[in-house]
N, C-alpha and C positions, 0 to 999 in steps of 0.2 A: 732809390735807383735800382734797376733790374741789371741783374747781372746773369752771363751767360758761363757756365763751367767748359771748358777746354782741355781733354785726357788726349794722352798719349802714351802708350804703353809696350814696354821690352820687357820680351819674353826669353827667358837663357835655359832651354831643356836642353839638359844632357842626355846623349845621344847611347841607346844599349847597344855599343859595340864589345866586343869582348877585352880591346887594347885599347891603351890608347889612341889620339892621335898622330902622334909623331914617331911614336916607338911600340915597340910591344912589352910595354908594361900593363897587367892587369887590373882592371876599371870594377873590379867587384869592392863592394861598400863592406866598410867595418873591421879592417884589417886593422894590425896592428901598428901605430905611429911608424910614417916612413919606411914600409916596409914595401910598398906599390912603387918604386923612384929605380931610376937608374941614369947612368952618368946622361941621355939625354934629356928627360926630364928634371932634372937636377937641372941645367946649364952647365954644364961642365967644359972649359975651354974646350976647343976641336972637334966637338961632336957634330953632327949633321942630322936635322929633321928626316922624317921620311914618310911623306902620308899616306893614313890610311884612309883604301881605296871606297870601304864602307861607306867611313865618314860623308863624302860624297853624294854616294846613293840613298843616305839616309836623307841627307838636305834636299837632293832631287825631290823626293818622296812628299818631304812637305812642299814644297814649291807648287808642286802639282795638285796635291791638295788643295791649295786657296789659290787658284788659279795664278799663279806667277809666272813669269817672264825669264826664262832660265837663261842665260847669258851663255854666249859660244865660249867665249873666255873668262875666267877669275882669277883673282891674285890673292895672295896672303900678304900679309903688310904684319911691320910691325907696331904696334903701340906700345909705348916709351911710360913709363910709369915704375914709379922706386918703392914699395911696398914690402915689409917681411917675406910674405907668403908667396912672392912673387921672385923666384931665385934668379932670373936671365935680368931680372930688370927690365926688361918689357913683353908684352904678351904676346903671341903671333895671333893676328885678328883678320880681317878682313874691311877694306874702305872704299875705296872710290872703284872696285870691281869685287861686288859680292856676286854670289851664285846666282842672286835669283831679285828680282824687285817687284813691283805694281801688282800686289795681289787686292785677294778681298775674302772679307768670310763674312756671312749673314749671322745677326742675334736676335733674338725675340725678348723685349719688356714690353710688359704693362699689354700684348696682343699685339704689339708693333713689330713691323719688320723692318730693320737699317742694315746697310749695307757698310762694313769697315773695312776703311784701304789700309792695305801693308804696304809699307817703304817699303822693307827690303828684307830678305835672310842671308843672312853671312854665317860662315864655319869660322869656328875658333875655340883656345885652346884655353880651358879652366884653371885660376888661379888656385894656389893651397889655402888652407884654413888654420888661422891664428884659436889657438884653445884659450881663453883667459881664465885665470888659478884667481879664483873669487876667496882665498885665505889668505894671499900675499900679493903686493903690485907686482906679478911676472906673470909673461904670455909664451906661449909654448907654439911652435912652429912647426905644423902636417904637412907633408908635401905628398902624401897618398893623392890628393885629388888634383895634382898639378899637372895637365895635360893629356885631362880627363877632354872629352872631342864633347863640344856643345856647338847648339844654333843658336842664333840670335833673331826673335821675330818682331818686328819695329813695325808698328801700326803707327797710321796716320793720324795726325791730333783731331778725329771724325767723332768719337767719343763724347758726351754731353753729362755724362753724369757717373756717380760710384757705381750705380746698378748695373749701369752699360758697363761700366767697366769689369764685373764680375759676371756680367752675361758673356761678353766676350771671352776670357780668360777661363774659362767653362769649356768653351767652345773648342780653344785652339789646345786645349788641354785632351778632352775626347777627342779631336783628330789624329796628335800624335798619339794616342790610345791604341785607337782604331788602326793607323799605321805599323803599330809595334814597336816605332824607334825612340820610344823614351817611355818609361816605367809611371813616370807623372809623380812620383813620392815628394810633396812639397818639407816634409819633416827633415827626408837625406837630402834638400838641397839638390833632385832631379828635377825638378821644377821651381825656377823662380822669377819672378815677375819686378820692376822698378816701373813707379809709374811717374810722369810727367803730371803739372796740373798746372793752370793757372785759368783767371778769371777776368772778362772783359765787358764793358757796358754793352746789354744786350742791344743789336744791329752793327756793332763795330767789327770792323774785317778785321785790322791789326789785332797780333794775339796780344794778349799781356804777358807778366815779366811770370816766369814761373818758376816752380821748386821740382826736386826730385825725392820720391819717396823710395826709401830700402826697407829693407829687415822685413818684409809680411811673407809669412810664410803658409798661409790660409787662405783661400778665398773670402773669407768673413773678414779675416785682416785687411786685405787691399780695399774690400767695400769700406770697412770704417775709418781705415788711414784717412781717403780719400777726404769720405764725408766730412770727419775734423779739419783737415786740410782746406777744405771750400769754405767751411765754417770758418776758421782763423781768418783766410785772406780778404771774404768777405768784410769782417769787423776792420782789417785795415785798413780796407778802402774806402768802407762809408765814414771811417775815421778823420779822411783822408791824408792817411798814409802812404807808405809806398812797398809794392811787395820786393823782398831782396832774394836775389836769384841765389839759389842754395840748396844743399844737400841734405834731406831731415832724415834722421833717424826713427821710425815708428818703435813705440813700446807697447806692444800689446796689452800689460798688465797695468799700465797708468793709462791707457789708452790715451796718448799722445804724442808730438815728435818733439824731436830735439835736432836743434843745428850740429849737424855731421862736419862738412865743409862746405867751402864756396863751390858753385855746378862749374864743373870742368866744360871747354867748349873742345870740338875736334884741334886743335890747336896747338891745343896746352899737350897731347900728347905726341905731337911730332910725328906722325904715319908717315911711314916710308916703304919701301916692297921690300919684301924678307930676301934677302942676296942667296940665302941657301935654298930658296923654293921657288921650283919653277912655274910658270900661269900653267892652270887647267883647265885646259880645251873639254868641252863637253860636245858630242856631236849628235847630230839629229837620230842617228842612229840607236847611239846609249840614252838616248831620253824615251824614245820610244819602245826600250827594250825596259827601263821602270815602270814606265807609262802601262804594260801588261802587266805589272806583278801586284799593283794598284788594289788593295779592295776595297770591300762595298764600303762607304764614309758614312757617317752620321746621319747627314740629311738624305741620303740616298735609302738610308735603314727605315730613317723614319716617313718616309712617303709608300717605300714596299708594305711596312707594317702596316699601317692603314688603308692601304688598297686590296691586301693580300689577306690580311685577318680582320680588316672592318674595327680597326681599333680605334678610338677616338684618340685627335690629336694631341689632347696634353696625356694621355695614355703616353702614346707613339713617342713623344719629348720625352717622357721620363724613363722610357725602358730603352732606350736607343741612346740615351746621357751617355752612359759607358757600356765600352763591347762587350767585357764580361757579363755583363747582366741582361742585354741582348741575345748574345752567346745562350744562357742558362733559359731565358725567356723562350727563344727554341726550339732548345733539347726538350724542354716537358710539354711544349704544345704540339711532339710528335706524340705524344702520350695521352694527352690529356685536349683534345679540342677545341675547348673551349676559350678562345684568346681576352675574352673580356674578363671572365669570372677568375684565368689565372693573372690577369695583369692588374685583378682585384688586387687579389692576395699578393701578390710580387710587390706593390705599390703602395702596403698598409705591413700587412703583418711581416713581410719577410725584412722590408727596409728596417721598418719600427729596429726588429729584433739586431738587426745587424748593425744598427746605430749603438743599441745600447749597449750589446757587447764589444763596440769600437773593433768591429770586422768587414772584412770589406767581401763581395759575393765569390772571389776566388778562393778564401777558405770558411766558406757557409758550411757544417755540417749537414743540412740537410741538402742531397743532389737533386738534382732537377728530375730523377726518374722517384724518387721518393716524395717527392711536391705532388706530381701526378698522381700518385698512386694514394694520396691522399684524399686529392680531390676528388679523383674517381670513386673513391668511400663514401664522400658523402653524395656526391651525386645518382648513387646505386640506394641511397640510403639505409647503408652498414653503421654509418656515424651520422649524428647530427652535426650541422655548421657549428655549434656552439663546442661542442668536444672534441671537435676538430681543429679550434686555436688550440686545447687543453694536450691533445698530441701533438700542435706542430710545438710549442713549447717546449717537451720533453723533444722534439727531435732534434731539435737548437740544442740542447745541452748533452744528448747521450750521442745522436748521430743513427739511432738505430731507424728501423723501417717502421711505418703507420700501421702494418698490419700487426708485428711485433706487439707493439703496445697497447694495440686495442685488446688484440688478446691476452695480455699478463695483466692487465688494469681493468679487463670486463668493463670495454666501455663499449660492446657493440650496440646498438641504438634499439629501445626495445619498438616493436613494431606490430606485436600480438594484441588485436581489439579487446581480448576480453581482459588480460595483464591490463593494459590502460584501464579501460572502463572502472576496471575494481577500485582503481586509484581515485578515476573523476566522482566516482559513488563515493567515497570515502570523505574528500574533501569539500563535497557539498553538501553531506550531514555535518560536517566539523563548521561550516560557516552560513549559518539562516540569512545572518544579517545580511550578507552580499550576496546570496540568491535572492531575496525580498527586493537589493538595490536591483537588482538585473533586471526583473523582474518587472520593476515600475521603470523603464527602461532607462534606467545606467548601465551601457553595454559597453564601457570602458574598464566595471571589473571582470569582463570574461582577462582581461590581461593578468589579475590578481590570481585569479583561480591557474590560468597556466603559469606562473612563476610559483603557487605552492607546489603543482604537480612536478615542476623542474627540479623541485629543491627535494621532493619524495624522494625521486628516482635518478637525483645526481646527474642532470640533464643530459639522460641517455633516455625517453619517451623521445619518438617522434611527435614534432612540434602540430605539424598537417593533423595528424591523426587525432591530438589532443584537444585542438581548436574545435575539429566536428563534432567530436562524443561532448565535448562540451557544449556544446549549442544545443546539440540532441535532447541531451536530458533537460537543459533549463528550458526547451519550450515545449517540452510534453505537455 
C-alpha cells in the first residue's frame, strides 16, 4: 500500500526585543538563574501585563513577509496549563484572534517549487526552563526566559515530506534573519520548531491520526525525527495497526522518539481572553507605516543577484540563504568584480573553513575587503590560485591582510621566463623516461612535469607560464 506523508509544522521564534513582553524585564541570554524575573513575570498576585509595543511590530513584520492577512483587531487569551516552569499557571497566548492568518512562503526540493500555506501568527509569551541535575532525581526551576515575547508560525498540513519540511524551516528561519527580529540560535532555544506528522493511503482526503514531535533543535534533527517518525507509522499500518495520537519526544543521540504525553487538543487548555489585556486595533495606517521599513527578503536578494551579477541560480540560493553572508557577498564585490569567481570562493573555501571551525560569517576573521584583496592577487597574478587557499588558510587563523603574508612567507608567484625555464631544463634532464613518454605522444605527463616544477618552487611558478616553456622545449 502507498502511503502519502502529511507535515505540519510550528515555528516558536523568540522575538529580539530588548524587554520583555509584558514588563521590562531584560531578554538578554545567559544570565544568572532567576535573575531576569520580576513580580510581573513571576505571577505575582496584583500585578498587571503591559504590552510591548515592539512586540507588535515585530509580528507585523513577519505577517508581511509571507503575505499575511493582518487582522484590525487581536486578542490575548489565556492558556490554562500547570507546568513548573510555568509560574501564573497559564500562558497568555493568542486563539481565535491572532495578529495575522492565510499566509504562504515558496521552498525549492529536488528543482521543484511548492507553495506552503500559514494558518496563522500569534504573539505570546515564553514559558521558563526546567534544568534536570543528571547526579540526583531533582530539577531545578529558571524563570529568566519566562516572558521572553515569541511568535508562533503554523503552516498548513501542505508539507509532504522531511525534506520539505527542512526546506521550509530554512526558509522562514532566513526571513526572520533577513527581518532582524529573531537572532535564529536553535542551541538558546531562539528558534524552535514542533512538527506535526501523520500518514494516509495515497488519494485519501481524510488526514490520518497523527503524532507530535519536540526536542529537535537542528535542522538535521527535524529532517531525521521526521524521517524515523514516517518510518515507525508506516510499519504500523502495513501491520495494521493503529497510529495513537501522542506527543514523542526526539533523542538525537539514539536517534529515536519516545512517548512524551497524549497530544493536547485546543480544549484541554480552556482559552479564554486575558481580562487584564486589552484587544489591539491595528490600523491601516500602522501597517503601512511597517510596510516602509520592510527590507529587501530573501527571494527578492536572490532574483537581484542573478540579474544584477549574472550569478547562477543555485549560486543566488546559497549566497542569499542568510543576510549576513549576502551582506559580506556585497561588501567585496565593491572590490573585487567578479561575482562568479567570488561566490566561487564564498561557496567552497570560505563555507568549508567556517564549518569546520563551527563559525558562523558574522565572526569570520577574514573581512570581506580582505577576500577581495586576495582575489585581486591572484587575478593581477602576485599569487597563484593554489597559494592563494595556502593564505586564505592563515587568514582564517591569524586575521591578518593577503598582502601581509605573501610578504613575510615569500609567496609572491614567480613570473621571470628565465627563473622558470632554468627549472623546466632542470627537470627534464632529471626525467628521460617521461620526455621519451611525451614524446611518443603521452601528453598526459606534461601534468607530471608541472607538479615536479610546483613542488621545486613551492607552488609559487606561475602555472600559464610553466605549461608553455614546457611544451616549448618538448617539441623542439
Amino acid at each position: 500500500m502507498e502511503f502519502e506523508t502529511v507535515i505540519g509544522l510550528e515555528v516558536h521564534a523568540q522575538l529580539k526585543t530588548a524587554t520583555k513582553i509584558f514588563c521590562n524585564c531584560t531578554t538578554a541570554f545567559g544570565n544568572p538563574p532567576n535573575t531576569n524575573t520580576c513580580p510581573v513575570c513571576l505571577g505575582m498576585p496584583g500585578v498587571l501585563p503591559v504590552l510591548n509595543k515592539k512586540v507588535v511590530e515585530y509580528a507585523m513584520k513577519m505577517a508581511l513577509a509571507t503575505d499575511c492577512q493582518i487582522g484590525p483587531v487581536n486578542q490575548f487569551a489565556r492558556k490554562n496549563y500547570f507546568y513548573p516552569d510555568l509560574p501564573k499557571g497559564y500562558q497568555i497566548s493568542q486563539f481565535d484572534l491572532p495578529i495575522a492568518e492565510h499566509g504562504s512562503v515558496e521552498i525549492e526540493v529536488d528543482g521543484k517549487t511548492r507553495r506552503i500555506g500559514l494558518t496563522r501568527i500569534h504573539m505570546e509569551e515564553d514559558a521558563g526552563k526546567l534544568i534536570h541535575d543528571e547526579r540526583e532525581p531533582k530539577s531545578y526551576v529558571d524563570l529568566n526566559r519566562t516572558g521572553t515575547p515569541l511568535i508562533e508560525i503554523v503552516s498548513e498540513p501542505d508539507i509532504r515530506s522531511p525534506e520539505e519540511a527542512a526546506a521550509y524551516l530554512k526558509k522562514i528561519h532566513a526571513i526572520l534573519r533577513y527581518l532582524d527580529i529573531c537572532d535564529g540560535n536553535m542551541q538558546e532555544g531562539s528558534f524552535r520548531c514542533d512538527a506535526n506528522i501523520s500518514l494516509r493511503p495515497a488519494g485519501q482526503e481524510e488526514l490520518g491520526t497523527r503524532t507530535e514531535l519536540k526536542n529537535m533543535n537542528s535542522f538535521r534533527n527535524v529532517q531525521r525525527a521526521l524521517e524515523y517518525e514516517e518510518r515507525r507509522q508506516r510499519d504500523i499500518l502495513l501491520d495494521g495497526g493503529k497510529v495513537i495520537q501522542q506527543t514523542l519526544l526526539w533523542d538525537p543521540d539514539k536517534n529515536e522518539s519516545s512517548a512524551m504525553r497524549s497530544k493536547e487538543e485546543a480544549h484541554d487548555y480552556r482559552y479564554f481572553p486575558d481580562p487584564d489585556l486589552v484587544p489591539v486595533v491595528i490600523s491601516a495606517e500602522w501597517i503601512a507605516q511597517i510596510k516602509s521599513t520592510m527590507p529587501e527578503l530573501p527571494d527578492e536578494r536572490k532574483t537581484r543577484f542573478m540579474s544584477e551579477f549574472d550569478l547562477p541560480e543555485y549560486d543566488a540560493i546559497i549566497i542569499t540563504s542568510d543576510r549576513e553572508l549576502a551582506d559580506y557577498f556585497e561588501a567585496a564585490l565593491k572590490l573585487y568584480p567578479n561575482a562568479k569567481k567570488l561566490s566561487n570562493w564564498i561557496m567552497t573555501e570560505m563555507i568549508r573553513a567556517l564549518k569546520d571551525e563551527d563559525k558562523e560569517i558574522g565572526s569570520c576573521p577574514v573581512t570581506p575587503e580582505n577576500l577581495a584583496g586576495l582575489l585581486n592577487m591572484v587575478e593581477k597574478g602576485t599569487i597563484s590560485g593554489k597559494i592563494a587557499k595556502t593564505v586564505f588558510q592563515e587568514m582564517m587563523t591569524s586575521g591578518k591582510d593577503p598582502a601581509t603574508i605573501v610578504k613575510e612567507k615569500n609567496l609572491v608567484q614567480m613570473s621571470d621566463e628565465g627563473d622558470i625555464l632554468k627549472v623546466v631544463r632542470e627537470i627534464l634532464a632529471a626525467n628521460p623516461t617521461q620526455v621519451e613518454q611525451f614524446k611518443g605522444g603521452q601528453t598526459k605527463v606534461l601534468g607530471f612535469f608541472v607538479g615536479q616544477l610546483m613542488q621545486k618552487t613551492k607552488g609559487r611558478a606561475n602555472p600559464q607560464m610553466a605549461n608553455e616553456l614546457f611544451n616549448q622545449e618538448l617539441n623542439k
